[in-house]
FIDREN-561012 format. One record per residue: x, y, z of N, C-alpha, C in turn; residue in three letters. Coordinates in steps of 0.2 Angstrom, whole numbers, plus 5000, padded with zeros to 4 digits. Layout:
% residues N
XYZXYZXYZALA
...
//
This chain:
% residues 455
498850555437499450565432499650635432UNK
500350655431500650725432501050725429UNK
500750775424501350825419501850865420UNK
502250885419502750905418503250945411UNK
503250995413503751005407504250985405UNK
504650965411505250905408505150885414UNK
505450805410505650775416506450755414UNK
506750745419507550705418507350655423UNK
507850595419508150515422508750515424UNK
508750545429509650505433509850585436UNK
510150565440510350645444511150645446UNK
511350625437512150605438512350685435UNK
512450695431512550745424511750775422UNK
511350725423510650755422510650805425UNK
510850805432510450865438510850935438UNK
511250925435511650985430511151035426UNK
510550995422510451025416509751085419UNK
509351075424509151155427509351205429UNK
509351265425509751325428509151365428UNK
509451435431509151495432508551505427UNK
508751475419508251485413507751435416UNK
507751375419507351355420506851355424UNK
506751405427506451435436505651415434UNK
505451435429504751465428504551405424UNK
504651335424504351285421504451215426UNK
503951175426503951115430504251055428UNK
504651035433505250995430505350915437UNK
505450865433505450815438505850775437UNK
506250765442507050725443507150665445UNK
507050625442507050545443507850505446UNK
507650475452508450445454508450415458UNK
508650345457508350285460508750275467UNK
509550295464510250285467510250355471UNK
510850365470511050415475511250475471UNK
511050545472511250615468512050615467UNK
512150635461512850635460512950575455UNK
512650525453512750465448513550445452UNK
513550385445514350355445514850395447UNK
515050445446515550495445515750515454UNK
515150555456515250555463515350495470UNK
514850445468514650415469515250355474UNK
515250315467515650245467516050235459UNK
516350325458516850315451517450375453UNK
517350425449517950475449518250505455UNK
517750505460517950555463518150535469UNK
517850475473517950455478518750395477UNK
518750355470519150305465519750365469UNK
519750425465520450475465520650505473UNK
520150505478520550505484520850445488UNK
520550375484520950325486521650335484UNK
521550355477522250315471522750375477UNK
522650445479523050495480523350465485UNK
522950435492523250405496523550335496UNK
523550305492524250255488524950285485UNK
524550335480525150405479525650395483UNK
525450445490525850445495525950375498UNK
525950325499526050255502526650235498UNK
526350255491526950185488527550245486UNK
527550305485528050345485528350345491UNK
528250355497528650335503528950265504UNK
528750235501529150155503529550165493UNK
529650185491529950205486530450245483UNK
530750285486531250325488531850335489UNK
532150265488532850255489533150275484UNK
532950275480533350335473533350415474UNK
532950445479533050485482533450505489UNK
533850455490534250455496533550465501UNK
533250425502532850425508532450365510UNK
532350315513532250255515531750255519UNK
530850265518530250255521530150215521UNK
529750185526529050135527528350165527UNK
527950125526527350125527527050055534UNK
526850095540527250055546526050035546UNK
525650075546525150075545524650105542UNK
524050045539523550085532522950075540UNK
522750115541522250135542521450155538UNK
521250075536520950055531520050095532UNK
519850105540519450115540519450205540UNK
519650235544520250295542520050315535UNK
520250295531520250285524519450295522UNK
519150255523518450235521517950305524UNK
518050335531517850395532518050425528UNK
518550445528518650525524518550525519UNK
518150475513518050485507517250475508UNK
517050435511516350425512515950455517UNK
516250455523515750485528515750545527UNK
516650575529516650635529516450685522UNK
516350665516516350685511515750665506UNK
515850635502515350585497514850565499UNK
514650545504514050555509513550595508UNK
513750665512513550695512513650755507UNK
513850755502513750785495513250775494UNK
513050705491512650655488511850685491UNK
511850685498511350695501511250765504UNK
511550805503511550865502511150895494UNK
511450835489511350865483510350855481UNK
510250785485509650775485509250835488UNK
509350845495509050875500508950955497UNK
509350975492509351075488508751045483UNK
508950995479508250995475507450975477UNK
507550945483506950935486506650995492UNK
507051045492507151105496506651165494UNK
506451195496506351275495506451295491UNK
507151305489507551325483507551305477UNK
507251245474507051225469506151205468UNK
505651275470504951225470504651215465UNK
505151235461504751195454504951125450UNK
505551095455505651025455505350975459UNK
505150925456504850865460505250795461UNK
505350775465505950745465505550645467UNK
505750615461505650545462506150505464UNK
506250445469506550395469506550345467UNK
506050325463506050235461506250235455UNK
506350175453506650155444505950175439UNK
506450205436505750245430506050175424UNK
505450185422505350145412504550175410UNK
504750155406504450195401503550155398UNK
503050185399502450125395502050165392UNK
502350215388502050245381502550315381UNK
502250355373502850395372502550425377UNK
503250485381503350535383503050505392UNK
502650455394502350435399502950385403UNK
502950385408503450375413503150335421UNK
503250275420502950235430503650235430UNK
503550265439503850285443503950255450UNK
503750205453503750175458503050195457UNK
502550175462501650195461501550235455UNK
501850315453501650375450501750355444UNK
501450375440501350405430501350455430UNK
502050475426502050565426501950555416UNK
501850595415502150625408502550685409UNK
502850715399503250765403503250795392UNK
503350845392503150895385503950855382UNK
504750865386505050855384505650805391UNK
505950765388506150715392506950695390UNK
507550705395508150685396508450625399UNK
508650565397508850505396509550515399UNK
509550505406510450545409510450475415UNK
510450415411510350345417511150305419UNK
511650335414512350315415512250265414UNK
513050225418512950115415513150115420UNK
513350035421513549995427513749955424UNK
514149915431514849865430514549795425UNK
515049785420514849715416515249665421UNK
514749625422515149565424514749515420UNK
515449475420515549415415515049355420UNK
514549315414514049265416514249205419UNK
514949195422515349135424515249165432UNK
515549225430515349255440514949255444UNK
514349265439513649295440513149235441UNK
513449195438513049115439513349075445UNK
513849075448514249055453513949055460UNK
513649125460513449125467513649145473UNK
514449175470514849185477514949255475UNK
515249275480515449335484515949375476UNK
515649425476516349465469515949545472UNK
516249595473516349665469516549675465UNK
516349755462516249805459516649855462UNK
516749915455516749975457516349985463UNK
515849945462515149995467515249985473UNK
515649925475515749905485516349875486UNK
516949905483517449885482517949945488UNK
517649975486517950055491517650055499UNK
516950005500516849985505516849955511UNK
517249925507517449825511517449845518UNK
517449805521517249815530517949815532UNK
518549795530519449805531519549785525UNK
520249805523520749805518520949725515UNK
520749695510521149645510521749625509UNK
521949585511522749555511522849535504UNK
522449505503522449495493522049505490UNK
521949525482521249535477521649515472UNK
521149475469521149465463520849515458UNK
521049545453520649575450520649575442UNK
519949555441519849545433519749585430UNK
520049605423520049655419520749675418UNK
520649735413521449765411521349835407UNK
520749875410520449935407520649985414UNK
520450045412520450125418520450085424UNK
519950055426519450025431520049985436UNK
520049935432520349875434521149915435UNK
521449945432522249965435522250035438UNK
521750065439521750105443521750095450UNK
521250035453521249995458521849945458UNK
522149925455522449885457523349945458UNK
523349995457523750045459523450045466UNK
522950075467522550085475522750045478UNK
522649975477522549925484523349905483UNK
523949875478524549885481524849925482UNK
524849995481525150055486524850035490UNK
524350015496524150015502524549955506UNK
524649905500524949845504524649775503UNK
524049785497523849735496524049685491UNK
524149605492524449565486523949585479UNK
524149585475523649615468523949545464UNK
523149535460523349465454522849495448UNK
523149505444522749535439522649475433UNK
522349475431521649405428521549445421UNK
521949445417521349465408521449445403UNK
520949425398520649395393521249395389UNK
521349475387521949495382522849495385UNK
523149515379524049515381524049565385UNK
523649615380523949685384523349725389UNK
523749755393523149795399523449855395UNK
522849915396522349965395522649955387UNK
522449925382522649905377522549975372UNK
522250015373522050085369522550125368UNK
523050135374523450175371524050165366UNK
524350215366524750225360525450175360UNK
525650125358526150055358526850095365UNK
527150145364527550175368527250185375UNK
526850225376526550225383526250135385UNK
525750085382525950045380526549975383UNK
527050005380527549955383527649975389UNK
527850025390528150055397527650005403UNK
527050045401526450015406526549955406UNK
526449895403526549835402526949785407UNK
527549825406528249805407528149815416UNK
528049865418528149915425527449865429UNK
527049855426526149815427526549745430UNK
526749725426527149655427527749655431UNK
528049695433528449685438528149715447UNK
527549755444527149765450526849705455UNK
526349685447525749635449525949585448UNK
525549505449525549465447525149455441UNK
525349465435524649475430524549405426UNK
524149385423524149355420523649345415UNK
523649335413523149365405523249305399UNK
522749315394522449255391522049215394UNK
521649225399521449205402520749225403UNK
520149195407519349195407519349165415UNK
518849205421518549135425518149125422UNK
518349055425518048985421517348995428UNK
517348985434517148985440517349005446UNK
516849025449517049075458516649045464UNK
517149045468516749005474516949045478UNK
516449035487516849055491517048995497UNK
517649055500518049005505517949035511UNK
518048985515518249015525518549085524UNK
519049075520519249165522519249185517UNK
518949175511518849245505518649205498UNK
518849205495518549175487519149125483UNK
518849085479519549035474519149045470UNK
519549065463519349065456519749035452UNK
519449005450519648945443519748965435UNK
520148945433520448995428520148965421UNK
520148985416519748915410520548875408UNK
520948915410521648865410521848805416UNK
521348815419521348765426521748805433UNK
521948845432522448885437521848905441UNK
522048885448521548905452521848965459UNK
521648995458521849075464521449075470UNK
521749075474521349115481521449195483UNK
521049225486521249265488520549295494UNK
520949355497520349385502519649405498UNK
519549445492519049465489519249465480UNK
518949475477518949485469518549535465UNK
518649575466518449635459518349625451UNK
517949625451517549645442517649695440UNK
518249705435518149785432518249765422UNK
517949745420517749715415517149765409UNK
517349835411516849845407516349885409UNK
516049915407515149965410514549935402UNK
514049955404513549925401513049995402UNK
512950025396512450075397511650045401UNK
511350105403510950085407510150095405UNK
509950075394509450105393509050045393UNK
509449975392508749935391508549915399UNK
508649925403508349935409507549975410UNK
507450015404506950055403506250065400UNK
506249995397505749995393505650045388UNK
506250055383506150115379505850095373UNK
505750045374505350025364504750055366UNK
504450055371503750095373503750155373UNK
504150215370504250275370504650265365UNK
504650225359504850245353505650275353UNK
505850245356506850255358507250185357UNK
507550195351508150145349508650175352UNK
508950085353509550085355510150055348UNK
510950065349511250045346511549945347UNK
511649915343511849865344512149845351UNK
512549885354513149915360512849915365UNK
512049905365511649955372511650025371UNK
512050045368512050145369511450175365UNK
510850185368510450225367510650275360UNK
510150265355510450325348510250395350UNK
510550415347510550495349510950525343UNK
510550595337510850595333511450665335UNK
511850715331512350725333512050785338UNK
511450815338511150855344511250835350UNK
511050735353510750725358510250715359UNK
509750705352508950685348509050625348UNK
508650595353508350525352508050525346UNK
507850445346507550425340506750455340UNK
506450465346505650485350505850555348UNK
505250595346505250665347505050695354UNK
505650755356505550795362505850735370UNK
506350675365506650635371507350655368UNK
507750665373508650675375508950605377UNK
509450605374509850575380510750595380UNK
510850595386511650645387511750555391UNK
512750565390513250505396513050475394UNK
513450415398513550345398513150315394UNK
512350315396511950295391511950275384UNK
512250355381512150355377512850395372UNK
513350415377513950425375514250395370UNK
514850385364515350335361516050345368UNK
515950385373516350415378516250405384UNK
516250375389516250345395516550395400UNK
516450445401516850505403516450535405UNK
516750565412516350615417516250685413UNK
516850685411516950775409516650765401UNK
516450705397516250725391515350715392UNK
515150705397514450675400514450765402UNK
514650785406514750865407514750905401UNK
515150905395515150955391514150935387UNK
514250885386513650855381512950875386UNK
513050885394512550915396512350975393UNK
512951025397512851095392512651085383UNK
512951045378512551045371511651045373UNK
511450995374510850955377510451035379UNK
510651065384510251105386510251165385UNK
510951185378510851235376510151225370UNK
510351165367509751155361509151135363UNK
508851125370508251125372508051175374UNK
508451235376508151315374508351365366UNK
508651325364508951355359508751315353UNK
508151315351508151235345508351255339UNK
508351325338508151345331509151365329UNK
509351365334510151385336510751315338UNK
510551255336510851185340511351205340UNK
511951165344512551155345512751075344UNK
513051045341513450975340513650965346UNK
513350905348513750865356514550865354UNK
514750875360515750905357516150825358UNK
516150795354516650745353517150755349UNK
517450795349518250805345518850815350UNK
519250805348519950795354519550795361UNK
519150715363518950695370519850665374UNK
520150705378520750685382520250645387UNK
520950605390520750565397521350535400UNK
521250505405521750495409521750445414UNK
522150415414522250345420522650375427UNK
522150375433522850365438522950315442UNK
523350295437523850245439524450265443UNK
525050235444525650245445526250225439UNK
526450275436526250325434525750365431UNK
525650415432525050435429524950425420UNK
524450435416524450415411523850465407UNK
523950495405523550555400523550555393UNK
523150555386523050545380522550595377UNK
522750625371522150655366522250655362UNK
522050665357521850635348522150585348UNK
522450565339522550515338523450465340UNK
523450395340524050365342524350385337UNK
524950365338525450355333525050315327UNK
525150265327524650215321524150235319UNK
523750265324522850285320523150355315UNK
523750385317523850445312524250415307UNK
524650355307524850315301524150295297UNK
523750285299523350255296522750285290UNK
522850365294522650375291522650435286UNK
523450405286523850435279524150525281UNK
524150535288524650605288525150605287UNK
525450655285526350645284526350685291UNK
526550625296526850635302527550655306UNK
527750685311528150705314528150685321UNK
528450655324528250615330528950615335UNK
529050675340529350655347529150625352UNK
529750585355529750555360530250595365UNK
529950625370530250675374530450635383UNK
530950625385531050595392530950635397UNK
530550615400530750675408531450675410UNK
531450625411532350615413532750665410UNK
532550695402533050735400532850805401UNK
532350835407532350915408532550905415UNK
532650955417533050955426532650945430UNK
531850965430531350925436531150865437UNK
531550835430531650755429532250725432UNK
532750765432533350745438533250745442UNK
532850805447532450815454532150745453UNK
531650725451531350655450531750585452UNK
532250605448532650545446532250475441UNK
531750525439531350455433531650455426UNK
531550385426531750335420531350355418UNK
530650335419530150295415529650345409UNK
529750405414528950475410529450485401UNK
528750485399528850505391528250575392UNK
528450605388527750625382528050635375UNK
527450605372527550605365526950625361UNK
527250665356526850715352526950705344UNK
526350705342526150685335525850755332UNK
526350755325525850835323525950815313UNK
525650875312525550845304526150915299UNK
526550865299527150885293526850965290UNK
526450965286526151005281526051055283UNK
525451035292525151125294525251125301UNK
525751095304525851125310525651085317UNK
524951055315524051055317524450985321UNK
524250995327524250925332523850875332UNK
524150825331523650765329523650715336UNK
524250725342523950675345524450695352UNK
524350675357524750715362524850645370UNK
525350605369525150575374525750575380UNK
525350575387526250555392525950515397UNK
526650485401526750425404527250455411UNK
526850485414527150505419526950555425UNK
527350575429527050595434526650655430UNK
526150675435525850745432525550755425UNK
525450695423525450695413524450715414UNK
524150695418523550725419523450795417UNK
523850835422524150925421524450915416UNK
525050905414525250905410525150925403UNK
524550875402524350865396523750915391UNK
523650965398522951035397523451055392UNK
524051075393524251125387524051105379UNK
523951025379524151005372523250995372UNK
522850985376521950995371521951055371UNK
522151105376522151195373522451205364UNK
523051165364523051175358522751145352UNK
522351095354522051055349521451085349UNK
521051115352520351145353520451225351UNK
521051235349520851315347521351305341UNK
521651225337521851215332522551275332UNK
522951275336523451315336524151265333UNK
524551325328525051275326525651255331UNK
525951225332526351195337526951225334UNK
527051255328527851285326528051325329UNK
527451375330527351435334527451415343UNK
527051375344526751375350527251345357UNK
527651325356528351335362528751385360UNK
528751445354529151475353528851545358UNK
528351545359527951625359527651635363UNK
527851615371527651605376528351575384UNK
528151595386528951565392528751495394UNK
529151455396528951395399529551405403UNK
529151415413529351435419530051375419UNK
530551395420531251345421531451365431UNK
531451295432531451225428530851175431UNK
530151205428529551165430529751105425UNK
529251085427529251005424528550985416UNK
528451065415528251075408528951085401UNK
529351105404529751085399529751045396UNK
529550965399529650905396529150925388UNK
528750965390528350985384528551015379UNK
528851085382529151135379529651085372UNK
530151045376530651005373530350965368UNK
529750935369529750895363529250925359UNK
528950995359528751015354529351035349UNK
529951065351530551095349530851045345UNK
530750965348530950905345530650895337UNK
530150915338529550895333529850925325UNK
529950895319530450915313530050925308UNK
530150975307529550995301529851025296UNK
530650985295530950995287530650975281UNK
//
């Protein structure tokens, strides 16, 4: 058996958490999968050089409002699958392992087999039992698939082999109406794939704010084929790809089917009742507002144990985590206030604080513009209909309550308005006392804080 001063579980966000401070203590890195977790892996990063290269697909066969008439004449599917995985993601990943198990870190030990837990603080490891003084829970989730799929026996992806199909499908069904699911289903029709979208509820990505919301809706449905109120019922496979059965009776074919239904924290995979570690009803691992397990001298940071499924709030709650495990007597609060996020879709789709409704709700006197791309000049250049941002602020003090947009660039776009909600700046001021470059395509923002009436 081998001690340790800390061990971490997962080498997504986790392997973030050694720094320089930590040179002079023994530390052991647990990771079953691949360095770099979900994010790297088979999530954010690899997801967003596909979505870019649909980007350019479907804006080029898209154009004729620009007086310009492209084709997209070939996808070079495999093409595609190198330069996100061979040439890149790959060998990060394996890079990232190879530095910690290197020269450069010898006071890391690096495990790969699935850890759980069989008493406090103690840890099997494939053959090894290590213990560790103190211990971070950084195991991420994975894809929920539904028990009709899973019992069926056939053929379905995930995020996780979905981006590696051996060629491109001609059609996908895809289940769900979350990031996931219409992220991809951007990806594979910009490339030129028939897209069926399959989910439970009326509305896909149901969270955001009713006006982003309809737009989405509306623009989804004349994309895809969607269809919704619906459950598979059953999945089989066929000579050339899968039929799924609907619980309405409707039965689909297509070349393959994606599950994007959801992620599942990944703590009860770990025998935590043996280390004195509760979880929430949800699966998400408790953690009080620190990062304090319910076990003394146990962490846990991300997906695990996040209310936030977020690469960059798995990153900020690193640094809390590892400020407060050198700094105990000095904690810092895991930073969950104004978490933004962002879909890239076509159009793109970015959000922070509260909706329109959640500020009705909760009794602000509200001020609410709705600002058109269409109405500043780099929206003429565009020629888009469709881009809003719309901003919610509170009547009385100025104070931004909610910041959301539906269009090109809203991802960029949208940094100005969490700068302003994270350093609590008033927006009466804040287009006034400052330039906004003419005629960038921030004015859209410029104009609707200007819009915003605070008679």
């Amino acid at each position: 058996m081998t001690h340790y001063d800390l061990i971490i579980i997962g080498a997504g966000s986790g392997n973030s958490i050694p720094t320089p401070e930590h040179d002079d203590i023994s530390i052991a890195i647990i990771e079953k999968g691949k360095f770099g977790g979900t994010c790297m892996n088979v999530g954010c990063i690899p997801t967003k050089m596909y979505v870019y290269a649909a980007d350019v697909a479907y804006q080029t066969t898209h154009s004729q409002k620009l007086g310009i008439t492209g084709e997209v004449t070939n996808v070079d599917w495999d093409s595609i699958v190198d330069r996100v995985f061979t040439n890149r993601i790959d060998k990060i990943a394996e890079g990232g392992e190879a530095y910690r198990r290197g020269d450069e870190t010898p006071n890391i030990t690096v495990y790969d087999q699935h850890a759980e837990f069989i008493g406090p603080k103690t840890i099997k490891t494939g053959d090894d039992v290590i213990t560790g003084d103190e211990i971070v829970i950084a195991t991420g989730s994975r894809p929920h698939v539904p028990s009709a799929i899973t019992n069926s026996g056939a053929t379905y992806h995930t995020n996780e082999t979905i981006m590696r199909l051996p060629k491109q499908p001609r059609s996908l069904i895809i289940v769900g109406g979350g990031f996931i699911a219409m992220e991809f289903a951007h990806v594979f029709d910009g490339l030129g794939t028939e897209v069926t979208v399959v989910n439970r509820s009326e509305t896909l990505l149901r969270f955001l704010d009713t006006d982003l919301s309809a737009r989405f809706n509306k623009q989804a449905r004349e994309r895809f084929n969607v269809i919704t109120h619906v459950n598979v019922r059953n999945l089989e496979d066929t000579a050339t790809g899968v039929k799924a059965t609907l619980d309405n009776g409707v039965e689909l074919e297509a070349d393959a089917i994606l599950v994007a239904t959801g992620r599942i924290p990944n703590g009860d995979q770990m025998n935590l009742d043996a280390a004195g570690v509760e979880m929430h009803e949800d699966g998400r691992v408790k953690v009080d507002d620190y990062g304090r397990t319910t076990a003394q001298g146990i962490w846990a940071l991300g997906d695990v144990s996040s209310p936030h499924m977020l690469k960059h709030v798995a990153n900020a709650e690193t640094k809390a985590v590892r400020h407060n495990m050198l700094n105990p007597d000095d904690m810092v609060p895991m930073p969950h206030e104004n978490v933004p996020a962002a879909v890239f879709t076509h159009p793109q789709i970015a959000t922070v604080g509260l909706t329109e409704e959640e500020a009705r709700e909760q009794n602000f006197d509200i001020t609410v513009k709705v600002q058109n791309y269409g109405d500043v000049a780099y929206g003429w250049a565009m020629e888009d209909t469709d881009g809003i941002c719309k901003l919610i602020a509170d009547k009385k003090t100025g104070k931004l309550l909610g910041a959301h947009y539906y269009g090109p660039q809203a991802s960029t776009l949208i940094q100005q308005m969490i700068t302003v909600m994270a350093f609590d700046i008033d927006v009466r001021d804040f287009a006034q006392k400052q330039y906004w470059i003419h005629p960038a395509l921030p004015e859209v923002t410029e104009n609707a804080l200007l819009g915003l009436d605070f008679s």
